[in-house]
Structures are given as C-alpha cells and as structure tokens.
N, C-alpha and C positions, 0 to 999 in steps of 0.2 A: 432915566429909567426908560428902557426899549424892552415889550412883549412882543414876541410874533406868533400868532396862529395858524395853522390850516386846518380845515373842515374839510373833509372829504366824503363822498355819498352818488348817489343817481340823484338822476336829474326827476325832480316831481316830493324830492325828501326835504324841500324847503333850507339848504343848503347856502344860496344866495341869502334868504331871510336871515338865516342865522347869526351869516356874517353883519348884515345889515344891523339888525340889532344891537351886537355888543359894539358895534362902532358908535350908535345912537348912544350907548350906555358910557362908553367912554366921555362921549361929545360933554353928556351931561356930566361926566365928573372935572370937565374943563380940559382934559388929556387931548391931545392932537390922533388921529387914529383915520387909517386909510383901510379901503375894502378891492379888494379887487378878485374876480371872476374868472376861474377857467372851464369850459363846460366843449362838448362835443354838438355836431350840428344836430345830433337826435337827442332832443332836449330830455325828452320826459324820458327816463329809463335810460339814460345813456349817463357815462361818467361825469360828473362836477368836483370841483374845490371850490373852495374861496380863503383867500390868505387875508388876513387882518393884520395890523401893526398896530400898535398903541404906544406912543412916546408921550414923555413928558416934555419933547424935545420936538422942532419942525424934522417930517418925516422925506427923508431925499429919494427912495426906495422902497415904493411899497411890495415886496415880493418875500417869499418866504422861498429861498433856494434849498443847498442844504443846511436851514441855520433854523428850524422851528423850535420855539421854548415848548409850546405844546403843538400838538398833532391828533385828530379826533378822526376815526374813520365808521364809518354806519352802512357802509356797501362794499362789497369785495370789487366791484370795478374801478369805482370812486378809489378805493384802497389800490391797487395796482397803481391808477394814473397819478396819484396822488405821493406815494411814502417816497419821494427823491428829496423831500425836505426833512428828512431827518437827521439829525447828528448826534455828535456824543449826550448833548447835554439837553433833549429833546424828550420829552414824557410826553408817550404816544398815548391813548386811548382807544383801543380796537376793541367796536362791537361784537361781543362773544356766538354770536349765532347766526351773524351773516357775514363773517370772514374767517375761510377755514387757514388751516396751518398756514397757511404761506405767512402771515403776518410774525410769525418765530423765527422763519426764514428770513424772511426780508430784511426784518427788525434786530438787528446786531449791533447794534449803539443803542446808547440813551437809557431810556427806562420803557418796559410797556408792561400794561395792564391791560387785561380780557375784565370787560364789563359789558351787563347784560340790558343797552341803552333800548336798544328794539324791541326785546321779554317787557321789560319795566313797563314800556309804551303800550304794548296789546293788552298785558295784563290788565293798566288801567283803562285801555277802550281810548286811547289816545294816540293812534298809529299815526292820525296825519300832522303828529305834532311833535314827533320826535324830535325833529331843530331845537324847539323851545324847552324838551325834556333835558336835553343835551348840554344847555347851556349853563339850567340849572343846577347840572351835575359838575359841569365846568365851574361854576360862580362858587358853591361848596371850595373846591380844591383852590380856586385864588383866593377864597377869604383866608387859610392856610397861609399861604406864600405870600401874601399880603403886595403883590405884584403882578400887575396893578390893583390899587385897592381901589376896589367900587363896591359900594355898598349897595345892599337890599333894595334901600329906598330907590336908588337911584334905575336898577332896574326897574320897577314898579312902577315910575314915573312913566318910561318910556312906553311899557307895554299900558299903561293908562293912556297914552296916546295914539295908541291905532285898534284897528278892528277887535274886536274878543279880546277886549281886555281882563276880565274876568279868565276865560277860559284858558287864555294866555299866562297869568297868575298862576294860577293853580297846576298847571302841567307846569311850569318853571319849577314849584315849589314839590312837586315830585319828586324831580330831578333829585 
C-alpha cells in the first residue's frame, strides 16, 4: 500500500503543519510516511505544497510528480505552483472560493471537487486553522477508501500531543 498527497496553499496557511501532522498520524499507525516542502523565498503569502507519501512499504521517493492519489488546494497561487502532480487517477480537492476557474482548466484528469474548506473555516471563526479543517475533511474521505486506514483515535492521539490540543480536535472534527 503506497498513498501519495499534496497540499497546496500560501505560505502563513499552515501547509507545512499539515503535512507534518498526517505524517505524525501515519507514524502512529506504524505506516512508514515521508514529508517534504516546497515553499518560495517570501514565505508568508507567497506559494507552498508539501507532498506526503505513506507506505506500508520503505519509501525510496518521497515526491509526488505527476502521480498524486489525492491533491488539496486552499490558495490559487499554492494551486498554480502546485497541480503538475496530477494524473489520471488523482482526486483533487479545490477550495471553492479561493481558486477561480482555472482549476476546470488545469484539472483534465482524475476527479476534482469544488469544496468550500475556507467558507466552512470563517464561518466557524477558525480561519487560522484551515490545515487542521482540511485534514479532517480529508480523514472523512480515507475512512471511505480505507487507504490508508487511520483511525480517529489515532489522530487524536497526535493532536493530544502538541499545542491546542482541544482546539485542534475540534476544528479537525469540523472538517
């Protein structure tokens, strides 16, 4: 079993975290799972990704080329520098209200869905935590596909172990 992600956003949208996280989540369900960074030198406000792999298997390649199982985008920059990892069999998630049409354009493989990750997060007063809304919106759709399977607890564990953890809960469970 090999998942690969990318996260795509501005820089300051907790992006890196993200990644960081379902890697923590993987670790804890004993899965082998690599993180790696792409970001511009104007950090805050300027584009980021981060690719995640999760194998069941030692990872030789942690990159997501054009070969993403899932793809998540929350900023039209992030979204530009980011969609060359899509392919046929890649289900994209494009934030509905900060990336306009080009994501119809761009997005000609795979599957994509307009979801409203950014709406969901102001509406609850949780804008600086969109990552963690995201994830949970993500965690929903793999409990589905059961690939990789990580469970609840296992998040919870993780987010039990760093800062706002409460607060981190509860915006996941948003999601």
């Amino acid at each position: 079993m090999k998942v690969k992600f990318r996260f795509s956003g501005r820089g300051g949208q907790g992006i890196k975290f993200l990644g960081s996280a379902l890697v923590r989540v993987a670790m804890a369900a004993d899965l082998n799972a690599t993180l790696t960074v792409d970001y511009t030198p104007s950090v805050r406000g300027g584009p980021i990704f981060s690719d995640v792999v999760i194998s069941s298997e030692p990872i030789a390649y942690p990159y997501c080329d054009a070969d993403a199982d899932y793809f998540i985008a929350l900023d039209q920059k992030g979204f530009e520098r980011a969609a060359e990892c899509i392919s046929e069999n890649t289900i994209s998630y494009v934030d509905t209200d900060s990336i306009d049409d080009i994501a119809e354009k761009t997005i000609t493989k795979g599957k994509m869905h307009r979801v409203p990750i950014t709406r969901r997060a102001d509406e609850n007063k949780v804008t600086g935590a969109v990552n963690v809304l995201s994830l949970g919106f993500l965690s929903e759709h793999l409990k589905i596909s059961e690939k990789p399977n990580l469970t609840e607890d296992q998040y919870i564990q993780v987010f039990n172990s760093m800062r706002n953890p409460e607060g981190n809960i509860k915006t996941f469970q948003l999601g």
